[in-house]
C-alpha positions in Angstrom: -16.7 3.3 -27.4 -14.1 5.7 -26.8 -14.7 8.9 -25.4 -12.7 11.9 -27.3 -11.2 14.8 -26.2 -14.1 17.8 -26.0 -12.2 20.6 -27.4 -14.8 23.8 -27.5 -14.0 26.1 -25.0 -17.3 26.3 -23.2 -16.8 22.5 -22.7 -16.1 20.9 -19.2 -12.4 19.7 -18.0 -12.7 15.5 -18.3 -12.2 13.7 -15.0 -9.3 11.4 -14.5 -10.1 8.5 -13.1 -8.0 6.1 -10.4 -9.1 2.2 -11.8 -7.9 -0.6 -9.7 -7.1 -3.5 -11.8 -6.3 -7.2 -11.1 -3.3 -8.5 -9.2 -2.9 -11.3 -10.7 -6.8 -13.1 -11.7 -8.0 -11.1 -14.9 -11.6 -11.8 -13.5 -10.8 -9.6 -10.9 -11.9 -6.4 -12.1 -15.7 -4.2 -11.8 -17.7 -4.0 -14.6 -17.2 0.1 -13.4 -13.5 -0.1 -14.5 -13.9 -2.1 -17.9 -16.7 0.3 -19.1 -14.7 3.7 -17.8 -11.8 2.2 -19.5 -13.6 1.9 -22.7 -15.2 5.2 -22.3 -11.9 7.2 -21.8 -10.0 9.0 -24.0 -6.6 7.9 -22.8 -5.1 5.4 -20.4 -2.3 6.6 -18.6 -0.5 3.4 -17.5 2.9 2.0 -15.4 3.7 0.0 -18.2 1.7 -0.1 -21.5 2.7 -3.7 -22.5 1.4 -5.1 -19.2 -1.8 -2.7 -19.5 -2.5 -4.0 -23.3 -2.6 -7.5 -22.4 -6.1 -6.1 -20.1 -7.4 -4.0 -22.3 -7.3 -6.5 -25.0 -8.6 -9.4 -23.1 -12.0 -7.3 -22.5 -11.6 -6.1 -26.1 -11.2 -2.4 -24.9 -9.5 -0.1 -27.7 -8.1 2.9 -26.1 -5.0 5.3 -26.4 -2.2 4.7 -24.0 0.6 6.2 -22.7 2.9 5.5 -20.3 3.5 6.8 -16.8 6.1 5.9 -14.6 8.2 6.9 -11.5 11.3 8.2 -14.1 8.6 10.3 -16.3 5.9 11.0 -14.6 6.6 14.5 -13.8 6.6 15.4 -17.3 4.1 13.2 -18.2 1.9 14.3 -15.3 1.6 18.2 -17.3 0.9 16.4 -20.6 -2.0 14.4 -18.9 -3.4 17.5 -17.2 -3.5 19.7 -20.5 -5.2 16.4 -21.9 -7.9 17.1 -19.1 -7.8 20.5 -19.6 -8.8 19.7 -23.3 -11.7 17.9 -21.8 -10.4 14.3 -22.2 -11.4 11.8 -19.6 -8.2 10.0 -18.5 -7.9 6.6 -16.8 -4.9 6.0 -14.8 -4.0 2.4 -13.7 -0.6 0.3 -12.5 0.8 -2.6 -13.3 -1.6 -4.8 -10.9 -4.0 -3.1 -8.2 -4.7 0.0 -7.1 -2.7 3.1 -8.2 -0.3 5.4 -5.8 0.0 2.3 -3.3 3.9 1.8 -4.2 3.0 2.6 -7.4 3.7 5.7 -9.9 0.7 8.0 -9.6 0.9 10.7 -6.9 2.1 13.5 -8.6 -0.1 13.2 -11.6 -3.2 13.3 -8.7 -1.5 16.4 -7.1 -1.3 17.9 -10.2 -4.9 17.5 -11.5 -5.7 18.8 -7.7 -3.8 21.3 -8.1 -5.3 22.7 -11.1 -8.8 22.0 -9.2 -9.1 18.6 -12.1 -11.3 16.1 -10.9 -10.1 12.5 -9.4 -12.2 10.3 -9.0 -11.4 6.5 -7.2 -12.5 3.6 -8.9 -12.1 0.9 -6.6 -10.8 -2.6 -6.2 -7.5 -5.1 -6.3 -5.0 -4.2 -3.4 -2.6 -6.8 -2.5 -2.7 -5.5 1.3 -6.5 -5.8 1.7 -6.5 -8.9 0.1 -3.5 -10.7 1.7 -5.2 -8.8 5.3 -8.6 -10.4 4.8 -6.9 -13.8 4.9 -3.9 -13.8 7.0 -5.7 -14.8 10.3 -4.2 -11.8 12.0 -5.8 -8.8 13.5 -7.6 -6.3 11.1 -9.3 -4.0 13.4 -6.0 -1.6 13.5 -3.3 -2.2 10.3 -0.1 -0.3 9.1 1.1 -0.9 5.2 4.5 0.6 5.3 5.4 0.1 1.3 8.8 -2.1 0.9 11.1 -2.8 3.2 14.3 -0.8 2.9 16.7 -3.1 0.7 19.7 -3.1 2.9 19.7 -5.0 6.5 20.5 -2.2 8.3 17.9 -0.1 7.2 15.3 -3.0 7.6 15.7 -4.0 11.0 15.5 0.1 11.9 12.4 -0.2 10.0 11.2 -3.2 12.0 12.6 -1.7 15.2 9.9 0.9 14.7 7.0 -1.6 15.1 8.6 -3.4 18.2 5.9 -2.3 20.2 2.6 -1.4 17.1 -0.5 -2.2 18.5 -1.6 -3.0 14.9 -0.9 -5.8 12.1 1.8 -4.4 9.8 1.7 -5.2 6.2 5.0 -4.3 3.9 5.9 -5.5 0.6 9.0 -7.6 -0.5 10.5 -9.3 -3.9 11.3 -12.9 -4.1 15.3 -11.8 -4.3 15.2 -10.5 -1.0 12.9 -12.1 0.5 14.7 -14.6 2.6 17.3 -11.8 3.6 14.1 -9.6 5.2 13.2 -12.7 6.9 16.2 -13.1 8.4 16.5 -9.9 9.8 13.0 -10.0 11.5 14.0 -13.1 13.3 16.6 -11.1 14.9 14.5 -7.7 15.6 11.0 -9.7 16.3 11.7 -13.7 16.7 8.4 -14.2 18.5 6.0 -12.4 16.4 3.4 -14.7 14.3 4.2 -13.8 10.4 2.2 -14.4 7.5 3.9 -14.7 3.9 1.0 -13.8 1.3 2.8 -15.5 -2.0 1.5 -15.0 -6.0 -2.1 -13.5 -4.5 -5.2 -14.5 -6.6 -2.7 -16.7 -9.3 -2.5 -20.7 -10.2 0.0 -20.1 -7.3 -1.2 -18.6 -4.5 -0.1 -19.2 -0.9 -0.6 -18.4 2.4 2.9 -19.5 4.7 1.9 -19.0 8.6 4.4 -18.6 11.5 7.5 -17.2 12.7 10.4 -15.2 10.7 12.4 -18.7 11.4 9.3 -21.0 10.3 8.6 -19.5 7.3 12.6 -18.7 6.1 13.4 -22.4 7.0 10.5 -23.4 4.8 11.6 -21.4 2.1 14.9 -22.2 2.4 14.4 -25.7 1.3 12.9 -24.7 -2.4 14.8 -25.0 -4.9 13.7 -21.3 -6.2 11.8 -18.6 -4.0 9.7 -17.5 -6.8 6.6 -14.9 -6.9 6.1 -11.6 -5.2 4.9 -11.5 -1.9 3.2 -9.3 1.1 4.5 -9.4 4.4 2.5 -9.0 7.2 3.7 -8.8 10.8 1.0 -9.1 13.7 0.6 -6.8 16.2 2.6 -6.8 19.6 1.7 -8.4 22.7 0.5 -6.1 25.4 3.4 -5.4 27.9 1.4 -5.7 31.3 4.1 -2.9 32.4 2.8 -0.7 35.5 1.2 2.9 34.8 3.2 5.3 35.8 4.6 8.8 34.5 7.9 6.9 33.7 6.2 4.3 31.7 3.6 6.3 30.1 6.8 8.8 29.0 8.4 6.0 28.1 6.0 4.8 25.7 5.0 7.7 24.0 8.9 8.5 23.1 8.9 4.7 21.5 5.9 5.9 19.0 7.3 9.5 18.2 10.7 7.7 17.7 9.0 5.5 15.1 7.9 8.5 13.1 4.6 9.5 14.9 3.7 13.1 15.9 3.2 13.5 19.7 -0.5 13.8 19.3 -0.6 10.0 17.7 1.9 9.0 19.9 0.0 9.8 22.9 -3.3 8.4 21.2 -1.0 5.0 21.0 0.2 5.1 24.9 -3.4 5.5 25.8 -4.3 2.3 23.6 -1.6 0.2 25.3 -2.4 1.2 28.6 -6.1 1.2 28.1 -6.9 4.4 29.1 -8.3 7.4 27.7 -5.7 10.0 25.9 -6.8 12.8 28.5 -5.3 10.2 31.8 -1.7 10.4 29.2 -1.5 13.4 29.2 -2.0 14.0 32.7 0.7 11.8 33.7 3.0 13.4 31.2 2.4 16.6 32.5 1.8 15.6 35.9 -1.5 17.4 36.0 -4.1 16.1 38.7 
């Protein structure tokens, strides 16, 4: 049953609400999301023609609207005044969860900043999914989106994590797949890859190896079909010295990746094995 739109002004502000939906498996979904999705008064969604074919395989009737990166500034105040109204509001993407490389973050900011409430409902992510059966490490993990869609810019993306002490997980479509590939093979040739392909379809595959392995392999299809996750493991410990030089050295190859000096040093202290305070001492030269 739908929920509608409270509209007496002693009535509470509805609650929009962040449903993960399937990546690819219908069956793949909570029984939390099909019956807030029934309940709500709109669905806010990427694209309303891939949203209707969900919503009508559970038989959910709902009002939709669409939300995506080109309107969802304007979009995002008509939502809110929706809320204001006292409408819940679902807001779901094309597959998985909502705001990871999907449309979705100003809408939240919005509702936050009219003090709205957002509430998560959890479940599909392509990057937990392809993680929790790459065979690579998953105590420490980076997603970093796509990868930029020029070489250049990729392999100064992939420079960055020459030296990440954690599995790093990006996204990349079929068309430019091979081309990504390529460039990690030149930037990190010796770095054990895993290609997550079509995750939870007919399809599905896991390819395991290097950048080489796994572009020779694809190479020799006749079509590189399917959208897939990328992840990167983690790099080898260096076994370089400790010293001031080396510490400083590392900490500049974190911040030059984009982290603050705080993480950075938090990062040194992890590939060195000590504790941040013995960093910063030999940065500072302190005794």
């Amino acid at each position: 049953m739908n929920c509608p739109a409270r509209r007496y002004p002693w009535s509470l502000p509805g609650t929009l609400f962040i449903i993960a939906t399937p990546i690819g498996n219908l069956e793949d979904i909570t029984y939390r999301a099909v019956r807030i999705l029934g309940q709500c008064a709109l669905v806010a969604c990427e694209d309303t023609r891939q949203t209707k074919k969900l919503l009508d395989h559970y038989e959910i009737r709902v009002a939709t609207c669409s939300l995506y990166e080109q309107n969802e500034q304007d979009r995002s105040a008509e939502v809110c005044a929706r809320l204001e109204e006292g409408a819940d509001v679902a807001l779901v993407s094309d597959a998985g969860t909502p705001l990871i490389s999907d449309p979705g973050y100003r809408l939240v900011t919005e509702a936050l900043r009219r003090k709205l409430a957002v509430v998560p409902v959890p479940g599909p992510s392509a990057v937990t999914a392809a993680l929790s059966a790459a065979g690579l490490a998953t105590d420490r993990f980076c997603f970093r989106g796509f990868l930029p869609p020029r070489s250049a810019g990729r392999r100064k993306e992939l420079e960055s994590q020459k030296h990440s002490d954690a599995t790093t997980i990006y996204y990349e479509s079929p068309h430019r797949i091979l081309d990504a590939l390529a460039d990690l093979a030149a930037v990190l040739p010796e770095r054990n890859v895993v290609l997550a392909r079509e995750l939870t379809k007919i399809h599905e595959e896991f390819l395991r190896g290097t950048a080489e392995q796994l572009r020779s392999v694809l190479e020799k299809r006749p079509a590189v079909l399917g959208e897939f996750t990328l992840l990167i493991g983690k790099a080898e410990p260096t076994g370089a010295p400790m010293t001031a030089e080396t510490v400083a050295a590392a900490v500049e190859r974190y911040e030059s990746g984009g982290m603050s000096r705080m993480d950075a040093m938090k990062a040194a202290a992890r590939e060195f094995g000590v504790s941040k305070s013995v960093v910063y001492r030999h940065l500072t030269g302190a005794s």
